[in-house]
N, C-alpha and C positions, 0 to 999 in steps of 0.2 A: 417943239412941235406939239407937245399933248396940251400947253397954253393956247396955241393957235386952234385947237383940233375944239375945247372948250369954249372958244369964244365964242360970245353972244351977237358977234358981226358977222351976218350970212357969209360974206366975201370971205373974210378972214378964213370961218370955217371951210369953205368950200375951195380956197387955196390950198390950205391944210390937208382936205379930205384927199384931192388929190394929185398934192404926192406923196404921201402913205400909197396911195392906192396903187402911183405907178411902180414906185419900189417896192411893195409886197404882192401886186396881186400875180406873176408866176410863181413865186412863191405859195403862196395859198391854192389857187387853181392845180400848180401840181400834186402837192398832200391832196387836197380831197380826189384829185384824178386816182391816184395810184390808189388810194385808202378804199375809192368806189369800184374801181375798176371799172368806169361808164363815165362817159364824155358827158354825155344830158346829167347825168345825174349830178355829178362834179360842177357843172354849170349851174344849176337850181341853186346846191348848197351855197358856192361861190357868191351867188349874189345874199343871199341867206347873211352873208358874213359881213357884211358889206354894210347892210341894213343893218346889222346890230351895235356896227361903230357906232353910226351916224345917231343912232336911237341911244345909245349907252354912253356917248363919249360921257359924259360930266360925271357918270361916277367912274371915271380912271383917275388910279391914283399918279400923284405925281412921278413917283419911280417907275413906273410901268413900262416895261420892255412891248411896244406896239406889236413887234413880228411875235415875241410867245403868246402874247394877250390872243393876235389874229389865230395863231396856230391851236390853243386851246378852244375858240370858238368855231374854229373850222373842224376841229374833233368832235365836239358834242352838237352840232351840227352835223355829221356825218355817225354818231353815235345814235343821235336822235331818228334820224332818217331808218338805220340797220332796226329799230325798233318796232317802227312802223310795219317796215318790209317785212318784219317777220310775221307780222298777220296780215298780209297784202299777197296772195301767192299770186297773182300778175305779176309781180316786181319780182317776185321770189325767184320767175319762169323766164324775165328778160335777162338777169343778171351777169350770168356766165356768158356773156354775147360775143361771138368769138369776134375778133378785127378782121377787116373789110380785104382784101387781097392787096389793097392801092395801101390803107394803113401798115400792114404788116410789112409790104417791102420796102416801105420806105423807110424803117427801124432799122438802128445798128444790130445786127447779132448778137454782140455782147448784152443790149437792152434786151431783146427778145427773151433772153434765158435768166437773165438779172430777173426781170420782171415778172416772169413764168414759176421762179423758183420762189418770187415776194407774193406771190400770190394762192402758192402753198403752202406759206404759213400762217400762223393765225394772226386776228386781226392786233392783238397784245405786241407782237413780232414783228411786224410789218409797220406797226404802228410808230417803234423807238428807235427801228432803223431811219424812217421815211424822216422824221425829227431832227435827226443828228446828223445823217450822213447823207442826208439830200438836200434839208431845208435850212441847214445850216444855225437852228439851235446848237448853244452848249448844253451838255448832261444839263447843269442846272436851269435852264430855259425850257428843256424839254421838263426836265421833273414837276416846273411848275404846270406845263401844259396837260404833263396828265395825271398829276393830281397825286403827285409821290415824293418821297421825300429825294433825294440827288442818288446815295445809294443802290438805293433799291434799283434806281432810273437805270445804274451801272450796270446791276447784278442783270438786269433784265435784259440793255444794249447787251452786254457779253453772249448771254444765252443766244439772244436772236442773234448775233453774229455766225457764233457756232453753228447756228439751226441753218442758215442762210446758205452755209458754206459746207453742209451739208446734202441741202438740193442740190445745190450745182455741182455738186461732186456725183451725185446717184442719177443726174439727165446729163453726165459725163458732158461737163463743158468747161470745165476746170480751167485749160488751158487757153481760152478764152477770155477769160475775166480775171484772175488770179493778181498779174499784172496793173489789171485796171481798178479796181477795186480799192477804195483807200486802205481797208482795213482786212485785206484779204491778206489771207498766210502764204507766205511766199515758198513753200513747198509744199507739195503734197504728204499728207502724215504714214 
């Protein structure tokens, strides 16, 4: 694939491009979704990511895992934007935009509160969950994404689990999600 993705033959590339594109892009659009918490915004960066293949393929190396490559550009793409926004107070003032009455009912429960309680924690925490236990990186796919060594990635998934399973314990929804949760504690402590 990353031979095709290289090629110097439009077609070839643009076969290449996409299907990468169509195997990863839920993938990608939901990280930046959940990471922004805003549809437009996830959508801007999305195509952000897109554009940086097509611009960067020739220097990927040939081991290169595409979905962490995508996932690490889709974080500092989304790291880069949180930068902005901090001296943008428009952006600052749209952000927390609550869902539209037709979105919200259309969610599972269990997502509502999954989501509500990933959105309480910080972006570190939200960050090596949404990696592992959404996008379907391993520790070491995520460690490469954000820039840590495999451990650390670990010590870090464990905490934000605990944290995780924390919210949902204190917006008592416990027995909702417990069950459904890959990595959730199957009793309450």
């Amino acid at each position: 694939m990353l031979e095709r993705l290289c090629s110097p033959e439009t077609r070839v590339f643009e076969l290449a491009f996409r299907e990468v594109y169509t195997a990863e892009k839920s993938v990608i659009y939901g990280l930046l979704l959940r990471l922004s918490g805003d549809a437009d915004c996830a959508a801007d960066l999305f195509q952000n990511v897109w554009l940086k293949l097509a611009r960067h393929r020739h220097r990927l190396r040939a081991d290169t895992v595409l979905r962490a490559w995508l996932c690490t550009v889709a974080r500092h793409e989304y790291l880069n934007y949180r930068r902005v926004q901090m001296l943008d107070l428009a952006r600052v003032l749209t952000l927390g935009r609550e869902p539209t009455p037709a979105e919200g009912a259309a969610r599972d429960p269990r997502l509502v509160d999954v989501n509500d309680a990933l959105q309480r924690l910080s972006d570190a925490d939200r960050e090596v969950l949404l990696l592992t236990s959404v996008d379907g990186l391993s520790p070491r796919q995520a460690a490469e994404a954000v820039g840590v060594r495999e451990d650390t990635l670990r010590q870090r998934l464990s905490r934000a689990r605990r944290r995780l399973g924390t919210e949902l314990e204190r917006a008592d929804s416990w027995g909702r999600w417990r069950e459904w949760l890959p990595f959730a504690r199957k009793e309450k402590p």
